[in-house]
PyMOL Python script that loads the backbone (N, CA, C, O; Angstrom):
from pymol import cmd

cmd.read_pdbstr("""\
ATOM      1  N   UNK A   1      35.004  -7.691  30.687  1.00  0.00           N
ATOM      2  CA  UNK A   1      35.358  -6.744  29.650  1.00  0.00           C
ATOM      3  C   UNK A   1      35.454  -7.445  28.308  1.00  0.00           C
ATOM      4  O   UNK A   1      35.250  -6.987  27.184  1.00  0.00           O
ATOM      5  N   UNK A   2      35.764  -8.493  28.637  1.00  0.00           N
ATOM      6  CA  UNK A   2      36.017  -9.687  27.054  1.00  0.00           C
ATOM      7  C   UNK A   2      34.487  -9.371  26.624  1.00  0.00           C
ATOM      8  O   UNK A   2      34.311  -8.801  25.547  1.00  0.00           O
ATOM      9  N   UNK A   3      33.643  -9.639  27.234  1.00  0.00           N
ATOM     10  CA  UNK A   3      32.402  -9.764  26.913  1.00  0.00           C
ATOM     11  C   UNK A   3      31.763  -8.608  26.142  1.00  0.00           C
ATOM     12  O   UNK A   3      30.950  -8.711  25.223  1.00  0.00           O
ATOM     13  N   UNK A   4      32.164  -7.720  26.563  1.00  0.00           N
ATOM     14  CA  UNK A   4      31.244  -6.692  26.020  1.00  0.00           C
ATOM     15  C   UNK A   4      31.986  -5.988  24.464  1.00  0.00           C
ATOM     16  O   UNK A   4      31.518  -5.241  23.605  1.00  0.00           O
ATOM     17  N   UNK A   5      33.423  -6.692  24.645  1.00  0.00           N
ATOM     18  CA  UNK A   5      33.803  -6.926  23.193  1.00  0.00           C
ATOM     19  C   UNK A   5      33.795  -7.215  21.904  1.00  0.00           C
ATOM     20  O   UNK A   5      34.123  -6.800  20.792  1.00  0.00           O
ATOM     21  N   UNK A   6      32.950  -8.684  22.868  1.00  0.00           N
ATOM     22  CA  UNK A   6      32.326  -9.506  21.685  1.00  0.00           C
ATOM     23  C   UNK A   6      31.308  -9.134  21.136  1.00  0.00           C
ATOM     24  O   UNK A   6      31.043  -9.153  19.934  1.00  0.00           O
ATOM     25  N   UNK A   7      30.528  -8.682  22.231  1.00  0.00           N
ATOM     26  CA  UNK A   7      29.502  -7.843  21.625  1.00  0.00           C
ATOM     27  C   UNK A   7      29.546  -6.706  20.412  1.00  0.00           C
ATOM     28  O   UNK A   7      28.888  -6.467  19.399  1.00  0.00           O
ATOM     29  N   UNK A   8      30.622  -6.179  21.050  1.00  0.00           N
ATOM     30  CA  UNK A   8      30.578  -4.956  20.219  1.00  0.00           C
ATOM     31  C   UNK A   8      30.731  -5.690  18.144  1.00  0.00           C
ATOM     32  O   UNK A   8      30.168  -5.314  17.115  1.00  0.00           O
ATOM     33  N   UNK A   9      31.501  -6.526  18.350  1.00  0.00           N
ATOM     34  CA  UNK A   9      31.713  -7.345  17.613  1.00  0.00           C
ATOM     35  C   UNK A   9      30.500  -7.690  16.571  1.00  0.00           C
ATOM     36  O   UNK A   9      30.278  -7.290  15.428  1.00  0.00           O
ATOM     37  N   UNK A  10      29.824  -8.574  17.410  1.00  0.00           N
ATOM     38  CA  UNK A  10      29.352  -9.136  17.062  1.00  0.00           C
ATOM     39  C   UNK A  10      28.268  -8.121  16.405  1.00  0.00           C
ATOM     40  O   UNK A  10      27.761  -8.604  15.392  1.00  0.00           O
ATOM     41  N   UNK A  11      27.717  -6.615  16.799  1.00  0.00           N
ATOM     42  CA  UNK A  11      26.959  -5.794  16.409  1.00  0.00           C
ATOM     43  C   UNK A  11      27.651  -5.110  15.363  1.00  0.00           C
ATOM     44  O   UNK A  11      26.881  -4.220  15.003  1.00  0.00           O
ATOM     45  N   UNK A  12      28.808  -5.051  14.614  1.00  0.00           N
ATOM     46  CA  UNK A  12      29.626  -4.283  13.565  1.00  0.00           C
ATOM     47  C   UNK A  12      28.729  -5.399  12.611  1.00  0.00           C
ATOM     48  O   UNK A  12      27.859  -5.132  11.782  1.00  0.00           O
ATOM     49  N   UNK A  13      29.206  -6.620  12.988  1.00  0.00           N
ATOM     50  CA  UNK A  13      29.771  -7.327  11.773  1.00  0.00           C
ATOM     51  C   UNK A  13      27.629  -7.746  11.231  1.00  0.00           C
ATOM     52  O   UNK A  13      27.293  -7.910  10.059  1.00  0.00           O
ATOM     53  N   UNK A  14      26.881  -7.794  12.126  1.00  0.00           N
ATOM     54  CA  UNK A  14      25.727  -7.481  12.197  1.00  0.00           C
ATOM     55  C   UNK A  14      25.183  -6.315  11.303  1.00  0.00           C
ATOM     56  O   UNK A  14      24.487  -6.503  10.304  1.00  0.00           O
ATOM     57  N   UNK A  15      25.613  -4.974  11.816  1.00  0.00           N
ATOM     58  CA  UNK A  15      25.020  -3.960  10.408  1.00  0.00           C
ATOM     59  C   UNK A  15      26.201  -4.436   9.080  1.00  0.00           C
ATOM     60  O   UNK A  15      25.813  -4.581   7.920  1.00  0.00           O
ATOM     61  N   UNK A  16      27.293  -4.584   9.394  1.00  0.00           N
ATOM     62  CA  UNK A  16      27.818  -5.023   8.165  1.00  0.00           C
ATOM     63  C   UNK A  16      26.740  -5.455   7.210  1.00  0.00           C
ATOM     64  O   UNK A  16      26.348  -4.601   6.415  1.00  0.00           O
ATOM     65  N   UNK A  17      25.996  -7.110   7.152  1.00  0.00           N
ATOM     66  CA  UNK A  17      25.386  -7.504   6.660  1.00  0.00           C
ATOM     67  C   UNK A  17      24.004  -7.170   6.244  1.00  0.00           C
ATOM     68  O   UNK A  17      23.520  -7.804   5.306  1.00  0.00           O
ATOM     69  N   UNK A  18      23.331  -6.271   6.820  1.00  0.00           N
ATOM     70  CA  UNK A  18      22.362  -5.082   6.508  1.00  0.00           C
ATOM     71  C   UNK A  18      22.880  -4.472   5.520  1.00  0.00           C
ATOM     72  O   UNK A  18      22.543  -4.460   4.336  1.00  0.00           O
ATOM     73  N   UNK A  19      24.083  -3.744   6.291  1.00  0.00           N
ATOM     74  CA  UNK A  19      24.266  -2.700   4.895  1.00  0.00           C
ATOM     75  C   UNK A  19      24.433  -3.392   3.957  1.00  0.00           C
ATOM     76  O   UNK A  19      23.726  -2.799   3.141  1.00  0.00           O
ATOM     77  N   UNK A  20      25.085  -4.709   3.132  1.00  0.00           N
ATOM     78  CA  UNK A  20      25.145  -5.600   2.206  1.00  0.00           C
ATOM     79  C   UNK A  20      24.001  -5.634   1.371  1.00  0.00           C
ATOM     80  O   UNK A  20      23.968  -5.376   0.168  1.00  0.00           O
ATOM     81  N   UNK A  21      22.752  -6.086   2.354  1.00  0.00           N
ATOM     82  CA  UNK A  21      21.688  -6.666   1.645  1.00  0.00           C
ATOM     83  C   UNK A  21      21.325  -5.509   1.535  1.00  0.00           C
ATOM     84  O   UNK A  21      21.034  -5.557   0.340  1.00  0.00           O
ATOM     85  N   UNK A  22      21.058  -4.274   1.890  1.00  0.00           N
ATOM     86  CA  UNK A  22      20.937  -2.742   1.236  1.00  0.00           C
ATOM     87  C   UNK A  22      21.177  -2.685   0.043  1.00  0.00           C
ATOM     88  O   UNK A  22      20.354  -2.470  -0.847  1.00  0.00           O
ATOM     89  N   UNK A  23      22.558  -2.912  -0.099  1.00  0.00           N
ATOM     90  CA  UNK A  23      23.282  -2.399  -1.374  1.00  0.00           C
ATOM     91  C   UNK A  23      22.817  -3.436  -2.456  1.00  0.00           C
ATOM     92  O   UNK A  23      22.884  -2.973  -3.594  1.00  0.00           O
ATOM     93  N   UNK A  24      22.263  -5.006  -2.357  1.00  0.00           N
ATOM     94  CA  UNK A  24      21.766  -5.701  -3.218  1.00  0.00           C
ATOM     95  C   UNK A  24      20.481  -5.407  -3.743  1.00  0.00           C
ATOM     96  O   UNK A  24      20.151  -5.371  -4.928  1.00  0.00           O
ATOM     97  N   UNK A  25      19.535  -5.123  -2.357  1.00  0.00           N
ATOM     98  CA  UNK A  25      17.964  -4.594  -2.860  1.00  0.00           C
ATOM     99  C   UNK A  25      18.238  -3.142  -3.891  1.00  0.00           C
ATOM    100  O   UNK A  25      17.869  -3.123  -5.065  1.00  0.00           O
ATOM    101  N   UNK A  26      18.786  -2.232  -3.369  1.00  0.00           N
ATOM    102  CA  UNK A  26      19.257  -1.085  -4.437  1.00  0.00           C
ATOM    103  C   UNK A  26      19.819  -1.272  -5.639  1.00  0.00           C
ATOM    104  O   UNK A  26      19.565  -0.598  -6.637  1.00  0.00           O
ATOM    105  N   UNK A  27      20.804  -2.438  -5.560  1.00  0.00           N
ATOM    106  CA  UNK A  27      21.030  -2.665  -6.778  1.00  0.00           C
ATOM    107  C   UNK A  27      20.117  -3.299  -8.077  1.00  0.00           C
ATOM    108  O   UNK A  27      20.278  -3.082  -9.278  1.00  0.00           O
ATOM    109  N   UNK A  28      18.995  -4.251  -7.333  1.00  0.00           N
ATOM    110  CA  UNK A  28      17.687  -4.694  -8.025  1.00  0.00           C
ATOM    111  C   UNK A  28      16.490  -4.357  -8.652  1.00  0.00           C
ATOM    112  O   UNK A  28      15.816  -4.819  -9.572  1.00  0.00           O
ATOM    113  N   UNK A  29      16.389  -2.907  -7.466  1.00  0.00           N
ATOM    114  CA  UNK A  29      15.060  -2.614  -7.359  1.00  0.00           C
ATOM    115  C   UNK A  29      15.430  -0.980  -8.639  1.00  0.00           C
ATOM    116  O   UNK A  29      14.347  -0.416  -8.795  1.00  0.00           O
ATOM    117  N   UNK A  30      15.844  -0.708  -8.935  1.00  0.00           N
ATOM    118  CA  UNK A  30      15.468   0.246 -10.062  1.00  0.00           C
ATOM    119  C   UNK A  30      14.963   0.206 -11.433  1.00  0.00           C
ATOM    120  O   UNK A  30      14.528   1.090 -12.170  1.00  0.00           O
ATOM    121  N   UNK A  31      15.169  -1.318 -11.613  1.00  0.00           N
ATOM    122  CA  UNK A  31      14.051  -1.397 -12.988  1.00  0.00           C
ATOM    123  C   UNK A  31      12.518  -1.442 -12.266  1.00  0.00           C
ATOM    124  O   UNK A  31      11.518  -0.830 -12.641  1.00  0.00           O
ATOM    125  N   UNK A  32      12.592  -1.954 -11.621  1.00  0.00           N
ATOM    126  CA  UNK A  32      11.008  -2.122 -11.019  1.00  0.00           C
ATOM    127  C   UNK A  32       9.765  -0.602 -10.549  1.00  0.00           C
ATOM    128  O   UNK A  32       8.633  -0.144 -10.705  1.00  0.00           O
ATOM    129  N   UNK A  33      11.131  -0.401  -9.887  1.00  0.00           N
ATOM    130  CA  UNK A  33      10.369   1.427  -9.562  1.00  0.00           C
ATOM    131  C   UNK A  33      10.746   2.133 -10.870  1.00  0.00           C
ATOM    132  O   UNK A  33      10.353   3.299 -10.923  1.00  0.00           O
ATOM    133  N   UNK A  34      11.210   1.824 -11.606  1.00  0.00           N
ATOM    134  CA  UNK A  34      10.948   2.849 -12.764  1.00  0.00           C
ATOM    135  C   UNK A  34       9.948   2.837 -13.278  1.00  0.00           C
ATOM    136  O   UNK A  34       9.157   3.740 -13.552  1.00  0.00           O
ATOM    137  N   UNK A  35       9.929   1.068 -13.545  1.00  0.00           N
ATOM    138  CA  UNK A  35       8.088   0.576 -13.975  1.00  0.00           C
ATOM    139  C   UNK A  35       7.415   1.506 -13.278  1.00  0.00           C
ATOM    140  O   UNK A  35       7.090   2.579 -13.787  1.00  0.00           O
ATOM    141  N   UNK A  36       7.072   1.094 -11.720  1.00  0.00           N
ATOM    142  CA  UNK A  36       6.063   1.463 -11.223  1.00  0.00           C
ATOM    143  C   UNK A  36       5.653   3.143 -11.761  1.00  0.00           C
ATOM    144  O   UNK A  36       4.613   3.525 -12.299  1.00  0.00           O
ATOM    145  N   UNK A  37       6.821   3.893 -11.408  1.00  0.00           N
ATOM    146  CA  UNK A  37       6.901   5.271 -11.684  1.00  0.00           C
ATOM    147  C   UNK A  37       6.101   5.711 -13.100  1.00  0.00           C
ATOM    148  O   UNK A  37       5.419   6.717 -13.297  1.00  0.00           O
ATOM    149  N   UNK A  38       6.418   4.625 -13.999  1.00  0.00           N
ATOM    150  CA  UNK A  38       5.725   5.125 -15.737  1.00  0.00           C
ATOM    151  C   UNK A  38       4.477   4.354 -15.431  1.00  0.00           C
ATOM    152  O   UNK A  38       3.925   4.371 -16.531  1.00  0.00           O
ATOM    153  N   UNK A  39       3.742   3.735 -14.682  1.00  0.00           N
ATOM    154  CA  UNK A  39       2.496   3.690 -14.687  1.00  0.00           C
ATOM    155  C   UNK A  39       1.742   4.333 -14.268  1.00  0.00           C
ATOM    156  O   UNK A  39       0.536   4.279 -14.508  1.00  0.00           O
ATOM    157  N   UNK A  40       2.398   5.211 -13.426  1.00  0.00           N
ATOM    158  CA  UNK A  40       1.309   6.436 -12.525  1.00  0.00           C
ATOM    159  C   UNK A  40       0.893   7.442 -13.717  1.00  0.00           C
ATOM    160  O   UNK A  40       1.590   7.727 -14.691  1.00  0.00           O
ATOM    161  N   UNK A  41      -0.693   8.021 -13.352  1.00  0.00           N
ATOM    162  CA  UNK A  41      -0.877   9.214 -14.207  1.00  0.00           C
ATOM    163  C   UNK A  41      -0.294  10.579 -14.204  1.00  0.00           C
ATOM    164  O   UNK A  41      -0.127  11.159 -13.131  1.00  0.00           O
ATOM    165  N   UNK A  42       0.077  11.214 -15.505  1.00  0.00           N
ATOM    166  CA  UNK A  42       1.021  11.680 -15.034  1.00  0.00           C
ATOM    167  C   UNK A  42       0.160  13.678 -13.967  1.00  0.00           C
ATOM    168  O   UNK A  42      -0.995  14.026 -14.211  1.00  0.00           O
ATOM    169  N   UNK A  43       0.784  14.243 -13.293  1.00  0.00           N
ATOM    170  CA  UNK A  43       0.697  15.276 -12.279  1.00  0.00           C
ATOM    171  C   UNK A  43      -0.202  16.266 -13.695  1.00  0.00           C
ATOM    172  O   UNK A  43       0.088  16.398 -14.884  1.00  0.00           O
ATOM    173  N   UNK A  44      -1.433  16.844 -12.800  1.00  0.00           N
ATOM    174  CA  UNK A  44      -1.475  18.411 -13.731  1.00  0.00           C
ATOM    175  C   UNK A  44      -0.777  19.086 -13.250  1.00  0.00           C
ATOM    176  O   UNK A  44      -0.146  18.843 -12.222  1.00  0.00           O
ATOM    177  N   UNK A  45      -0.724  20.611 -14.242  1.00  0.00           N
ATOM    178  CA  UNK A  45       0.156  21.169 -14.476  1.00  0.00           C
ATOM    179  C   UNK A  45      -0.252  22.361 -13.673  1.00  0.00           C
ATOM    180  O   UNK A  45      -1.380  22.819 -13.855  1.00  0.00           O
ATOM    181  N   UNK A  46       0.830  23.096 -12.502  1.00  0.00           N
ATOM    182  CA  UNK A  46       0.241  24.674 -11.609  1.00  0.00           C
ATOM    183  C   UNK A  46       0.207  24.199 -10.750  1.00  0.00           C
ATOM    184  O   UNK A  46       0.629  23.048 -10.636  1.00  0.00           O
ATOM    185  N   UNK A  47      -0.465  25.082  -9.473  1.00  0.00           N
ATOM    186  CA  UNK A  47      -0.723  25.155  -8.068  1.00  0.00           C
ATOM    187  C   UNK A  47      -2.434  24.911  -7.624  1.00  0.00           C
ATOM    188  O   UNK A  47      -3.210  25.501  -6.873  1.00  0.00           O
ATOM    189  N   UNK A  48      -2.513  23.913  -8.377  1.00  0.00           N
ATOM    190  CA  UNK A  48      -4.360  23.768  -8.428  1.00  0.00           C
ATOM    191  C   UNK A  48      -4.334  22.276  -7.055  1.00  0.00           C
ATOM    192  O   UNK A  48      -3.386  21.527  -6.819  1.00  0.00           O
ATOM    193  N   UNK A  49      -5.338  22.282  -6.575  1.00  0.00           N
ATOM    194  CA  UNK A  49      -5.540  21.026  -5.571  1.00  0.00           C
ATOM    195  C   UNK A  49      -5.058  19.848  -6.115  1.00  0.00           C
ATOM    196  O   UNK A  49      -4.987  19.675  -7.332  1.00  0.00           O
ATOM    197  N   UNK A  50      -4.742  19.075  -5.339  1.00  0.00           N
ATOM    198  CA  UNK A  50      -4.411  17.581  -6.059  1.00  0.00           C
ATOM    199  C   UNK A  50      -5.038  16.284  -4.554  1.00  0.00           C
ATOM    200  O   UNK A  50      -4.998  16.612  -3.368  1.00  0.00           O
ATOM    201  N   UNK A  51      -5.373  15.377  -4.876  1.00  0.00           N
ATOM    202  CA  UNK A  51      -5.892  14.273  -3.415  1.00  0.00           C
ATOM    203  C   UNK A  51      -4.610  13.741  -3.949  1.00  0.00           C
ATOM    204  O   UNK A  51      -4.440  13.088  -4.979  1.00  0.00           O
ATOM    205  N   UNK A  52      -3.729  14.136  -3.061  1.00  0.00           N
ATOM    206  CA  UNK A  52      -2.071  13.307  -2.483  1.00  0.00           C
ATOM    207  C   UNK A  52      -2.627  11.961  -1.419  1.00  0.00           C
ATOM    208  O   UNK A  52      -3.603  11.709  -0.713  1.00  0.00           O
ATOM    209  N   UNK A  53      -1.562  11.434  -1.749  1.00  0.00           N
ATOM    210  CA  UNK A  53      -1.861  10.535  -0.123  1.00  0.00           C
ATOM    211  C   UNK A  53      -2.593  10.961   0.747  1.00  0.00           C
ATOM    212  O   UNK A  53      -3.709  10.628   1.144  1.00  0.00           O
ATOM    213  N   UNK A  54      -1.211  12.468   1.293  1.00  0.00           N
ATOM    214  CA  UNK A  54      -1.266  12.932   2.758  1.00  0.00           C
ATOM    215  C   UNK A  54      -2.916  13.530   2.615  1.00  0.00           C
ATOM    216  O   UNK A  54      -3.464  13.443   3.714  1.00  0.00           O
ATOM    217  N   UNK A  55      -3.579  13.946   1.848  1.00  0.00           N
ATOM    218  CA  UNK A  55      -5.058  14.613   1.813  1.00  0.00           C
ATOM    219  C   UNK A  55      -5.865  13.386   2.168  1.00  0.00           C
ATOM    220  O   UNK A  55      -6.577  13.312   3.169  1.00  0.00           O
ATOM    221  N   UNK A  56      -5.683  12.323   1.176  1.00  0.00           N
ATOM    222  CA  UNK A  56      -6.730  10.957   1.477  1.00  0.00           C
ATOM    223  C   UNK A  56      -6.144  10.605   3.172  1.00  0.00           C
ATOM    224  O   UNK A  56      -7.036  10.014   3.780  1.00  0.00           O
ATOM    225  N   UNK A  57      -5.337  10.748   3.729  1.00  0.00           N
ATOM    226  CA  UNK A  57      -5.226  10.108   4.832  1.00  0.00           C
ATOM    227  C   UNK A  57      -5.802  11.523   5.918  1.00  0.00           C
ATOM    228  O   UNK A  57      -6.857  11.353   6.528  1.00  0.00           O
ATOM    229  N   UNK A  58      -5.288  12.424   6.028  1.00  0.00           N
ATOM    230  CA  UNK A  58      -6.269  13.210   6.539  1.00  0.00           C
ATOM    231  C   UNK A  58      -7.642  13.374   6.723  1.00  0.00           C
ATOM    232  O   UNK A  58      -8.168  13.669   7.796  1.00  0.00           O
ATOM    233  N   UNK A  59      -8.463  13.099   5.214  1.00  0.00           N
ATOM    234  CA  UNK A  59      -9.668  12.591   5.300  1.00  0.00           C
ATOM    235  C   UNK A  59     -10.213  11.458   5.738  1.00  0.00           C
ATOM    236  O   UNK A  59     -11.441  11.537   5.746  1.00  0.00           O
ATOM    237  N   UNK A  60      -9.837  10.538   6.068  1.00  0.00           N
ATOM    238  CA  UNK A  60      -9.938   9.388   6.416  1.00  0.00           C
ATOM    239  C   UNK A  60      -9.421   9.503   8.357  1.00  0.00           C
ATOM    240  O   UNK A  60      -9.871   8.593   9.053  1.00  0.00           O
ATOM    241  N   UNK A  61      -8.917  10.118   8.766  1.00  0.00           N
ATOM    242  CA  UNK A  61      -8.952  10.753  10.118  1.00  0.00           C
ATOM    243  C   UNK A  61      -9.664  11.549  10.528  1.00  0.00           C
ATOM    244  O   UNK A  61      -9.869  11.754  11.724  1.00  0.00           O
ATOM    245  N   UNK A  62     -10.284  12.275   9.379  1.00  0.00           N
ATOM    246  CA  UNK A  62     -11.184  12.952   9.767  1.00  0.00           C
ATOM    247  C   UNK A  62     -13.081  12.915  10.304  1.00  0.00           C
ATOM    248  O   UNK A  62     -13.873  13.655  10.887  1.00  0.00           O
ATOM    249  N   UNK A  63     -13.068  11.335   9.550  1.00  0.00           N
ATOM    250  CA  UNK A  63     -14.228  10.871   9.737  1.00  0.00           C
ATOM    251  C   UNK A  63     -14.923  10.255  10.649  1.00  0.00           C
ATOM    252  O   UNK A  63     -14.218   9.397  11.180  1.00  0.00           O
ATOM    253  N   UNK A  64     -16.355  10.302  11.233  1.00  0.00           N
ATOM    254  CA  UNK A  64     -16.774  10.178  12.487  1.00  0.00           C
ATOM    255  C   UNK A  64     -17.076   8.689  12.972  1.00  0.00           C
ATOM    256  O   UNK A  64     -17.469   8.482  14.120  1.00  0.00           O
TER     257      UNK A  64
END
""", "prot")
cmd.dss("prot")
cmd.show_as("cartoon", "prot")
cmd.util.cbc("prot")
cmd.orient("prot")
């Protein structure tokens, strides 16, 4: 029973340190994706077609 204690243990203190380095990458990464975000072109405007990802990857499954 000791054993499976430790375990349990030892798996808290385990995501502990995940969630940590979570909260550091989040804390880093928002100048960067903002960049990224202002380099994209920006969306037209309405309900007209657009090649999203999900379309290019569909097409690309779709091929023989």
């Amino acid at each position: 029973m000791s054993e499976q204690k430790k375990i349990a243990r030892r798996s808290f203190f385990a995501g502990l340190g995940l969630v940590a380095a979570a909260g550091v990458a989040a804390k880093l990464a928002p100048a960067s994706v903002a960049q990224a975000v202002a380099d994209q072109p920006a969306e037209p405007e309405g309900n007209s077609y657009r090649l999203s990802e999900h379309v290019k990857k569909y097409y690309r499954t779709t091929t023989i």
